[in-house]
Residue frames as a rotation matrix with the C-alpha (Angstrom) as fourth column:
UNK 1
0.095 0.105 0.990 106.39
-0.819 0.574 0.018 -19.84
-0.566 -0.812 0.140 153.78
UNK 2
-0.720 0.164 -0.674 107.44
-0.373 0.728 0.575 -23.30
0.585 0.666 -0.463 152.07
UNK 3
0.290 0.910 -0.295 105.17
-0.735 0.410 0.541 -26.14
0.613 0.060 0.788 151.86
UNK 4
0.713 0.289 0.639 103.95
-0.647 0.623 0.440 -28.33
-0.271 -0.727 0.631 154.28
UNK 5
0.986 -0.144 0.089 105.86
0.169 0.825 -0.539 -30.70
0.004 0.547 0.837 151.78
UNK 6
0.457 -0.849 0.265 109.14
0.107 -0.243 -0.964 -28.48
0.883 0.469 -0.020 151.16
UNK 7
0.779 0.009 0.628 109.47
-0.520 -0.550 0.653 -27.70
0.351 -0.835 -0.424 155.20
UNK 8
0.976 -0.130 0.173 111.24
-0.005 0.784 0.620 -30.75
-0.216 -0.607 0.765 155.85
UNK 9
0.227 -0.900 0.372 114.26
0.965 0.259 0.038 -29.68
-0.131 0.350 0.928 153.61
UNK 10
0.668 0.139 0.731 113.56
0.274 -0.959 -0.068 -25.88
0.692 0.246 -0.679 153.23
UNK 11
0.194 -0.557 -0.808 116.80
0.957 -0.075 0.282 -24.16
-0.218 -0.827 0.518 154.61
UNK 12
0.772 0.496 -0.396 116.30
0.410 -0.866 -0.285 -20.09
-0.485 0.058 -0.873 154.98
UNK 13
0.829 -0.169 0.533 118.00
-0.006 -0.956 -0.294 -17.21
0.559 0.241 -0.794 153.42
UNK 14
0.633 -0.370 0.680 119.69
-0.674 -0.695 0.249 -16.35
0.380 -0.616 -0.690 156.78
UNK 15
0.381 -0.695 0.610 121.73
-0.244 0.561 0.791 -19.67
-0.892 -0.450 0.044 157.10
UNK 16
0.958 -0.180 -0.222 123.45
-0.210 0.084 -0.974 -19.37
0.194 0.980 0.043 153.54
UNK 17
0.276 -0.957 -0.090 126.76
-0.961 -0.272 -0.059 -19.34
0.032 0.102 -0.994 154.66
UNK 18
-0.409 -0.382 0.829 126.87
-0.687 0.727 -0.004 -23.06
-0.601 -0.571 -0.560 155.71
UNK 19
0.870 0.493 -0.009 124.16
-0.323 0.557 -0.765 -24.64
-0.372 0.668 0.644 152.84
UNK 20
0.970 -0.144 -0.198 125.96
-0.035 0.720 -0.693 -27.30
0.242 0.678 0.693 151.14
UNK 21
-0.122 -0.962 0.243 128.95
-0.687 -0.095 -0.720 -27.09
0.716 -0.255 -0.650 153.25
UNK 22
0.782 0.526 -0.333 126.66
0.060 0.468 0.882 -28.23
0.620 -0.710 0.335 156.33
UNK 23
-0.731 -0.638 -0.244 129.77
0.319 -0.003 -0.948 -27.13
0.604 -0.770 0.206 159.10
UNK 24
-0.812 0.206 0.547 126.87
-0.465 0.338 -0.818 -26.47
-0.353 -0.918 -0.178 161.26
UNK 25
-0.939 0.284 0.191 123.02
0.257 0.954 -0.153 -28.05
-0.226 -0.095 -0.969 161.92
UNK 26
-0.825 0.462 0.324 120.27
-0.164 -0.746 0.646 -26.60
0.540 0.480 0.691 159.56
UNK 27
-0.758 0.566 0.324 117.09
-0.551 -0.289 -0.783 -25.87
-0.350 -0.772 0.531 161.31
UNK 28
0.501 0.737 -0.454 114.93
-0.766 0.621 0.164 -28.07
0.403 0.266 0.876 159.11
UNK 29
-0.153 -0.174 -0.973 117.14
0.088 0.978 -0.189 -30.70
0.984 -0.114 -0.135 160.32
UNK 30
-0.987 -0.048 0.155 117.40
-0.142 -0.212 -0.967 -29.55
0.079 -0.976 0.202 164.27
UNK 31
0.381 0.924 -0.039 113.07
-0.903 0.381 0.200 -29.89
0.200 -0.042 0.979 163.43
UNK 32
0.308 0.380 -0.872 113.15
-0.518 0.836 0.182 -33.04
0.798 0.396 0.454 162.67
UNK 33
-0.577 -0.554 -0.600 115.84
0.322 0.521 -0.791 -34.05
0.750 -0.650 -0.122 165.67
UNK 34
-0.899 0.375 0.226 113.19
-0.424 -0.618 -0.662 -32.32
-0.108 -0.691 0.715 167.82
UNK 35
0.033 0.701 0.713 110.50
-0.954 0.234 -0.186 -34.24
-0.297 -0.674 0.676 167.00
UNK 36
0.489 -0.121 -0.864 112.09
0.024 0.992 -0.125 -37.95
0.872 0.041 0.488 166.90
UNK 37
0.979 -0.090 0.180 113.65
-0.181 0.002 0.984 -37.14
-0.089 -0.996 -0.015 170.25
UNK 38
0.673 -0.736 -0.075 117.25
0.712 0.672 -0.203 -37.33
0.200 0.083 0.976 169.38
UNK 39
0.894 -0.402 -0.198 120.08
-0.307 -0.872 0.381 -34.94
-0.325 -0.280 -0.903 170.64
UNK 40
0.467 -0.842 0.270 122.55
0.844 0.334 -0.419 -34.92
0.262 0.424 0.867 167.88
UNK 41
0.352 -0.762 -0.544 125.94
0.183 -0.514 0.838 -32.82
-0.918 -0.394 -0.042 168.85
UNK 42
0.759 -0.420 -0.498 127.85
-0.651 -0.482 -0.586 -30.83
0.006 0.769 -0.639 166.27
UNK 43
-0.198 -0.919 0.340 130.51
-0.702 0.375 0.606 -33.66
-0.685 -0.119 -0.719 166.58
UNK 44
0.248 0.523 0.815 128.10
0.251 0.778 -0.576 -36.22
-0.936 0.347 0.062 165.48
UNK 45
0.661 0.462 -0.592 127.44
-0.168 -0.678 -0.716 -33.76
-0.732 0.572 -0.370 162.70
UNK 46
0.526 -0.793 -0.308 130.44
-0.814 -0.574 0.089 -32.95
-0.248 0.204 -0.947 161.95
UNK 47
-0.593 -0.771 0.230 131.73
-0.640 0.625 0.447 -36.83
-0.489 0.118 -0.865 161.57
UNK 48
0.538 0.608 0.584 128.88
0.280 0.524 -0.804 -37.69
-0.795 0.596 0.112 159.31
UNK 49
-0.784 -0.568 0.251 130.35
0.531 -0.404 0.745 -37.53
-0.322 0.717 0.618 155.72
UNK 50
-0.730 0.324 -0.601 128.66
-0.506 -0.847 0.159 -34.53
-0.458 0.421 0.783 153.46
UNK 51
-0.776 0.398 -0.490 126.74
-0.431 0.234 0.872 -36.97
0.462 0.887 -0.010 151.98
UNK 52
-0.555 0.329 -0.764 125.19
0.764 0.565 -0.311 -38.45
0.329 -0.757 -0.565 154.74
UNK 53
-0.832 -0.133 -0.538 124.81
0.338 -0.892 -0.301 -34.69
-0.440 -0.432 0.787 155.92
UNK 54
-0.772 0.419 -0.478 122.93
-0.578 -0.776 0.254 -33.87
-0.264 0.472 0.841 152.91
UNK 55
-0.385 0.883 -0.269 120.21
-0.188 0.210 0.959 -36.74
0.904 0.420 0.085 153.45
UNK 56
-0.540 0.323 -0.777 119.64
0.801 -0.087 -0.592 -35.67
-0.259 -0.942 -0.212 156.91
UNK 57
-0.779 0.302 -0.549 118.38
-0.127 -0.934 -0.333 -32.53
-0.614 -0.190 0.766 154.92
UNK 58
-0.564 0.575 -0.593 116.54
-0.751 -0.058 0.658 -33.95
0.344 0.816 0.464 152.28
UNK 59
-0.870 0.465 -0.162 115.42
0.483 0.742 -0.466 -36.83
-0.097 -0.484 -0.870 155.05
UNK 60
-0.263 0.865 0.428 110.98
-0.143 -0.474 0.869 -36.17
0.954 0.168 0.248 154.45
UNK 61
-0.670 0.115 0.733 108.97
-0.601 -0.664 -0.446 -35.31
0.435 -0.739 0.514 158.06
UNK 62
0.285 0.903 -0.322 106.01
-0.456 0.424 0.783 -37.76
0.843 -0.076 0.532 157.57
UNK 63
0.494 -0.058 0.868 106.08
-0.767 0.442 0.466 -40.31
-0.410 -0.895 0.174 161.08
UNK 64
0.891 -0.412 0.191 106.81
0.426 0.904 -0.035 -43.24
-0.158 0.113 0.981 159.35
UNK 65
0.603 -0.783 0.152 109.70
0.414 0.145 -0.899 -41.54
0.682 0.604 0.412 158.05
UNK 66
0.373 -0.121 0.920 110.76
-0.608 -0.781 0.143 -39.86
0.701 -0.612 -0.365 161.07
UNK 67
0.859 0.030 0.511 110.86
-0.228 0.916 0.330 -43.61
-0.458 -0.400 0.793 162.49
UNK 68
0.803 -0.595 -0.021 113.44
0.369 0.525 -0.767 -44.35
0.468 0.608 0.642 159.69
UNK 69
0.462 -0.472 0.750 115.44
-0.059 -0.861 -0.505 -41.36
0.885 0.190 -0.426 160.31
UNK 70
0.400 -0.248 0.882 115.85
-0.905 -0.261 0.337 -42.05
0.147 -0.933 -0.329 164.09
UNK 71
0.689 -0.342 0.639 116.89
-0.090 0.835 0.543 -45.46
-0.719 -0.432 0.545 163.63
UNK 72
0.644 -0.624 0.442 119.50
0.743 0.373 -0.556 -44.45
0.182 0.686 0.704 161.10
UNK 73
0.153 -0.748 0.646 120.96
-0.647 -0.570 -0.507 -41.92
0.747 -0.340 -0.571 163.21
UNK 74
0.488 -0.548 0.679 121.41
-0.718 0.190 0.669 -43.92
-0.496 -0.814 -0.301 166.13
UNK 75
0.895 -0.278 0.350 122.75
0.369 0.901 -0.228 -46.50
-0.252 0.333 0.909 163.83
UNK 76
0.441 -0.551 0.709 125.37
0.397 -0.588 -0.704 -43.93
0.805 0.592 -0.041 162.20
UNK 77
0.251 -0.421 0.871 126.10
-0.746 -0.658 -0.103 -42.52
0.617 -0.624 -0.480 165.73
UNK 78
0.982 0.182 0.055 126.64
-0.147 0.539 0.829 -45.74
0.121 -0.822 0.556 168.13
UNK 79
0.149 -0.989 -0.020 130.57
0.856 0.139 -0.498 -46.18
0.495 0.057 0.867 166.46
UNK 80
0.402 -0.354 0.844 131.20
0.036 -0.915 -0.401 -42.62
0.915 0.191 -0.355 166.56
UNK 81
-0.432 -0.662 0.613 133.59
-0.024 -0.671 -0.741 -40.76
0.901 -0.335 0.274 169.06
UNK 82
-0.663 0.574 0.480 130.53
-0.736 -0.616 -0.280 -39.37
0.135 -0.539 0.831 171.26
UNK 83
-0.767 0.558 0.317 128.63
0.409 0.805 -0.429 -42.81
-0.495 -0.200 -0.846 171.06
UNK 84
-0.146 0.942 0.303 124.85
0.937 0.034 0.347 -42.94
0.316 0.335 -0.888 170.08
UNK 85
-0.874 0.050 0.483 122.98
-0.187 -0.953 -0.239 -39.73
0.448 -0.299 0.842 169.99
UNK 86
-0.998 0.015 -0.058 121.14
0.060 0.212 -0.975 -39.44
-0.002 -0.977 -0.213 173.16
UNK 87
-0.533 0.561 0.633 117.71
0.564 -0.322 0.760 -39.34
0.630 0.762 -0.146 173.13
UNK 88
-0.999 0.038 -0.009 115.41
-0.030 -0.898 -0.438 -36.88
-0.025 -0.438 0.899 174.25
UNK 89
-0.318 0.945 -0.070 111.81
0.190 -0.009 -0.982 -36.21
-0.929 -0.326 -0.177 175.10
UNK 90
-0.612 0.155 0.776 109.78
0.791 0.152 0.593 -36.08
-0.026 0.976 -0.216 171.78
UNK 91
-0.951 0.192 -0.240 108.30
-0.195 -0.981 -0.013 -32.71
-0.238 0.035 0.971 170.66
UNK 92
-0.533 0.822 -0.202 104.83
0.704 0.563 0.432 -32.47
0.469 0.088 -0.879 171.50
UNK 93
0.302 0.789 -0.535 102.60
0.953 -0.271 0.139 -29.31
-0.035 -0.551 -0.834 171.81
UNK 94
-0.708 -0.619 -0.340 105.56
0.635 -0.768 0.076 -26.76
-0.308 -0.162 0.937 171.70
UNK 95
0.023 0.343 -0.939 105.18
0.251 -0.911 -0.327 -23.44
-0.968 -0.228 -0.108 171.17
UNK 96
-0.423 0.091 -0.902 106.33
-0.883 -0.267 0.387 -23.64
-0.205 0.959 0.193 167.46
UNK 97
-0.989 -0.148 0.002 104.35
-0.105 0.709 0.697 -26.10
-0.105 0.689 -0.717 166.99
UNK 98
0.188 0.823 -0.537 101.06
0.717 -0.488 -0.497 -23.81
-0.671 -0.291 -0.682 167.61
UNK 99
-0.212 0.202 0.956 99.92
0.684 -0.668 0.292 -21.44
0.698 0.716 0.003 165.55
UNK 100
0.042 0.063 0.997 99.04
-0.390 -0.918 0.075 -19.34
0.920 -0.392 -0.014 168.75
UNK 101
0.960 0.074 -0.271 99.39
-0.022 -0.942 -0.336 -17.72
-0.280 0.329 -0.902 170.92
UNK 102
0.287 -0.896 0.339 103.07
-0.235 -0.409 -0.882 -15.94
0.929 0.173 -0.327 170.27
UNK 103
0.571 -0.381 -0.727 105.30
0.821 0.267 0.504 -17.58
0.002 -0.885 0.465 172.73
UNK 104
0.914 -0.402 -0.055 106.64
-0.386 -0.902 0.193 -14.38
-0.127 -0.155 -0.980 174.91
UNK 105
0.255 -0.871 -0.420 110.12
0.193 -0.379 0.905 -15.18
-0.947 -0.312 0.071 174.44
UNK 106
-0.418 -0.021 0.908 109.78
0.845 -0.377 0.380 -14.74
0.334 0.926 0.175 170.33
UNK 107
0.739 0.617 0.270 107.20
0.591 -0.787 0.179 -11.43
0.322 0.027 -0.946 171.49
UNK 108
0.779 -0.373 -0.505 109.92
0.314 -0.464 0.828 -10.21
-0.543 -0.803 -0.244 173.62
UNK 109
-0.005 -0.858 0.513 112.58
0.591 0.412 0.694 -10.86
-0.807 0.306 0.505 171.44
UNK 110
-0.221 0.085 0.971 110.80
0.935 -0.265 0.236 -8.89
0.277 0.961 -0.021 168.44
UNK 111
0.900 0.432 0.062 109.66
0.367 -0.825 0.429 -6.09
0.237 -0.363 -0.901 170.54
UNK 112
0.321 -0.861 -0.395 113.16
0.117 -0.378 0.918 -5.34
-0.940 -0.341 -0.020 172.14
UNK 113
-0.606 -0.684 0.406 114.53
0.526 0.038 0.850 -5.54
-0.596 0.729 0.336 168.18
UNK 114
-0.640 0.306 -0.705 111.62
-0.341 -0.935 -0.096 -3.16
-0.688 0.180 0.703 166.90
UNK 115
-0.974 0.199 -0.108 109.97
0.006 0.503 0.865 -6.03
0.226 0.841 -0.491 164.75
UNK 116
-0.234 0.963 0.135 105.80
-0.972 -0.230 -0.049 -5.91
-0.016 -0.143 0.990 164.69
UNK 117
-0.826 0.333 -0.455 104.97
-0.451 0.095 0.888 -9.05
0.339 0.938 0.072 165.27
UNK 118
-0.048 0.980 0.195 100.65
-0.999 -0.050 0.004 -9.83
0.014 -0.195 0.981 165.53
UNK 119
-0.501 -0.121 0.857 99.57
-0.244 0.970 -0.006 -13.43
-0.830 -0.211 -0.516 166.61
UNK 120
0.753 0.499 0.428 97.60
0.120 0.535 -0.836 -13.67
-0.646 0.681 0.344 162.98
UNK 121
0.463 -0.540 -0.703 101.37
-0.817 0.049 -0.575 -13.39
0.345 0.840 -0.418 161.57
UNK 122
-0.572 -0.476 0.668 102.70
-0.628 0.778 0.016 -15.82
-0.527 -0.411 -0.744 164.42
UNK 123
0.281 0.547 0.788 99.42
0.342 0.710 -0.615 -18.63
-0.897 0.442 0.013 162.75
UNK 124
0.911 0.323 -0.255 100.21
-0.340 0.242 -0.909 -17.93
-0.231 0.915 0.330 159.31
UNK 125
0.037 -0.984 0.171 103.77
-0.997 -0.025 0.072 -18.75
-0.067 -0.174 -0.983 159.88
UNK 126
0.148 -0.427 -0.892 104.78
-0.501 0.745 -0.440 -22.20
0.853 0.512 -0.103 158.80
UNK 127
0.848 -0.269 -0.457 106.09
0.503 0.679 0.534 -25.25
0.167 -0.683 0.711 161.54
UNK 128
0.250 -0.939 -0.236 109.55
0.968 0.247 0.039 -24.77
0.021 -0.238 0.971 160.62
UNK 129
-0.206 -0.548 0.811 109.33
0.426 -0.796 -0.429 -21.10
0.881 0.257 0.398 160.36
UNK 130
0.897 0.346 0.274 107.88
-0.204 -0.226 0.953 -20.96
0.392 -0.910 -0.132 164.16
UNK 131
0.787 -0.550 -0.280 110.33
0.602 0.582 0.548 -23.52
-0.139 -0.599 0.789 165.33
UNK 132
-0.163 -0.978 0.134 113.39
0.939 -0.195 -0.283 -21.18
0.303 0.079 0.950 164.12
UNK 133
0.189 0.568 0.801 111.70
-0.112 -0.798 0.592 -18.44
0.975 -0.202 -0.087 165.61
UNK 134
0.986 -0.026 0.166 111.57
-0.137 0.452 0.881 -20.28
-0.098 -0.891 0.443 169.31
UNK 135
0.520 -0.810 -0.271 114.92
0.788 0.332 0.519 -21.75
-0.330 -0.483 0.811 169.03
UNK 136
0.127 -0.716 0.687 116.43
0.758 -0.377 -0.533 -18.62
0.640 0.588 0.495 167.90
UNK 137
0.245 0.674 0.697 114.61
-0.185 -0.673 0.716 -16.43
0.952 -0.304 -0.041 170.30
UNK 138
0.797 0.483 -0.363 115.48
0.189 0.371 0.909 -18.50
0.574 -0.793 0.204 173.16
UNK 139
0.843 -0.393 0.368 117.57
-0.513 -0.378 0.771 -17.77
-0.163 -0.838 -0.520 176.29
UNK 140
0.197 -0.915 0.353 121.11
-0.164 0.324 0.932 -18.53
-0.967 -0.241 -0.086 176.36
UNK 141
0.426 -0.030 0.904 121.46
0.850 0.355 -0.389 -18.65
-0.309 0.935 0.176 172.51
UNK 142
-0.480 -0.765 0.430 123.58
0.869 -0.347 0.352 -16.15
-0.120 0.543 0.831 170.68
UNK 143
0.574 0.633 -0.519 120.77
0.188 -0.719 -0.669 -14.44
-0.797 0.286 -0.532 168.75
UNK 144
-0.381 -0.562 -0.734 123.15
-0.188 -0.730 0.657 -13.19
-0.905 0.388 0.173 166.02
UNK 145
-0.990 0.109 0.087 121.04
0.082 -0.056 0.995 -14.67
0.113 0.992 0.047 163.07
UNK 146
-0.113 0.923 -0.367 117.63
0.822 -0.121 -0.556 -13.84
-0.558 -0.365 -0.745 165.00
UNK 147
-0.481 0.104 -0.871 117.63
-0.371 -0.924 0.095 -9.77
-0.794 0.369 0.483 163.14
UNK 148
-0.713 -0.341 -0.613 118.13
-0.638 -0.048 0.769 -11.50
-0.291 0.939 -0.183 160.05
UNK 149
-0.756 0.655 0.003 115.12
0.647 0.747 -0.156 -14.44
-0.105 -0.116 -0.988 160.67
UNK 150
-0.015 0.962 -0.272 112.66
0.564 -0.217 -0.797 -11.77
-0.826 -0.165 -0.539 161.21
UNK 151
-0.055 -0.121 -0.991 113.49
-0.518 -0.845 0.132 -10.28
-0.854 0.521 -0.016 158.57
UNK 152
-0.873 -0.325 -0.364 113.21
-0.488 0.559 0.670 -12.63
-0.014 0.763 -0.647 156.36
UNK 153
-0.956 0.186 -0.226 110.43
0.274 0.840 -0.468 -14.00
0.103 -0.509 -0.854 157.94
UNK 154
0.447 0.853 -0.270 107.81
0.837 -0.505 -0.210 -11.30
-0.315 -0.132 -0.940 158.78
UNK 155
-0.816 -0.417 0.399 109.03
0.559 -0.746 0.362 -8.69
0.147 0.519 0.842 155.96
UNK 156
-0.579 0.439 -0.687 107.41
0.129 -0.783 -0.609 -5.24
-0.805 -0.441 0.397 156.47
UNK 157
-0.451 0.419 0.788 104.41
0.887 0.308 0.344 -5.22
-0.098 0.854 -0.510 155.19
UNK 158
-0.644 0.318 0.696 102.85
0.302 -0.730 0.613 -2.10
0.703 0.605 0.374 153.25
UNK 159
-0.875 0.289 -0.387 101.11
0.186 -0.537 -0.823 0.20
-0.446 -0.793 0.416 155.31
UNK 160
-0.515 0.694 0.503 97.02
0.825 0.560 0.072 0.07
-0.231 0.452 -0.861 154.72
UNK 161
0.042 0.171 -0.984 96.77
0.018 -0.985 -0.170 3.73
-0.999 -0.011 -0.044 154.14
UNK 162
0.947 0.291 0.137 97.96
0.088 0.177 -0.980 2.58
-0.309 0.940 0.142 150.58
UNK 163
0.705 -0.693 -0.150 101.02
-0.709 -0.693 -0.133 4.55
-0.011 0.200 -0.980 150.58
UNK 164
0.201 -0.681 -0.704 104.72
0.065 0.727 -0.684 1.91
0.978 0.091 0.190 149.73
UNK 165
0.933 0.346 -0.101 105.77
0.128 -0.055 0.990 2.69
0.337 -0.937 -0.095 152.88
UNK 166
-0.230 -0.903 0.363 108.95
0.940 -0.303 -0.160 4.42
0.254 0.304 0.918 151.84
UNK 167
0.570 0.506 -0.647 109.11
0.456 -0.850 -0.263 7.85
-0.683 -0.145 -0.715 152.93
UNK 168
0.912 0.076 0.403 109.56
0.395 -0.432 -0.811 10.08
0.113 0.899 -0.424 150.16
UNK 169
-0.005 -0.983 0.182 113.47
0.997 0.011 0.082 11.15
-0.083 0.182 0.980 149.30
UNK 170
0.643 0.080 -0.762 113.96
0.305 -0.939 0.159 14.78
-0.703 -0.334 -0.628 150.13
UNK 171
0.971 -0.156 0.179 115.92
0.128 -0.289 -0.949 17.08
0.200 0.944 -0.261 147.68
UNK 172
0.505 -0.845 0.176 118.34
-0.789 -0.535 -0.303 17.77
0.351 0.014 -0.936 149.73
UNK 173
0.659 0.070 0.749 119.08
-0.388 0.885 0.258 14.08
-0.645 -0.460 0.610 150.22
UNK 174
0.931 -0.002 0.366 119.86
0.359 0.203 -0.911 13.72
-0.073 0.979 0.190 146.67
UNK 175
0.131 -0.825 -0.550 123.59
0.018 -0.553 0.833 14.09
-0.991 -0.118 -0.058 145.86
């Protein structure tokens, strides 16, 4: 789980292909645009330059800064193509934004994909590792890097019997 501190830039494992390319919108940023109310489009995105791009990730989370951040996107978006990005209801209360309980479409979602997971792993989970939970999890969304989140996310954890939790490699397995 990164730190409170690292969350705000911390982009996972399971969205390598795009780091430091940025062709789409990392989930520490899609936080942050979630809770300054702003609905930036992949156009927007996409017609920021790479630099710009890459201090929307390294933009910190704190309020005041979160203030900055929303008046330098609508400032950066008002020329653009698509105009200003629109704004939206500020996140407040969600579901990733609780430690409990497990919101049923993430329960559902892990149950139907064989994943265990207990509401004292949903609270030790991070913000930003709820929030990509929820918005992965949710209806009408792809799903295709959801497998690869929980995995990453709520690795299997040793069975309390002691045992790794490998079953043992049969001889005739062995070639």
């Amino acid at each position: 789980m990164p730190s409170p501190r690292l969350q705000a830039s911390h982009c996972f494992a399971f969205e390598h292909d795009f780091v430091g390319s940025w062709r789409c919108i990392p989930l520490c940023v899609r936080r942050k645009l979630d809770l300054i109310g702003l609905k930036l489009k992949l156009s927007h995105w996409l017609e920021l330059s790479q630099a710009q791009r890459q201090q929307l990730v390294d933009w910190p989370d704190q309020p005041e800064a979160l203030q900055e951040l929303r008046d330098q996107l609508q400032a950066w978006t008002r020329p653009m193509a698509d105009g200003e990005a629109r704004p939206l209801p500020v996140a407040v209360a969600e579901p990733w934004q609780r430690s409990e309980p497990v919101p049923d479409e993430v329960h559902r979602a892990a149950q139907q994909r064989q994943v265990a997971l207990s509401a004292q792993q949903w609270a030790e989970l991070g913000e930003l590792e709820r929030f990509a939970l929820c918005k992965l999890a949710r209806p009408g969304h792809d799903h295709h890097n959801l497998e690869a989140a929980f995995a990453e996310l709520l690795p299997p954890r040793a069975p309390s019997d002691g045992s790794s939790g490998h079953k043992p490699t049969s001889q005739s397995g062995i070639s």
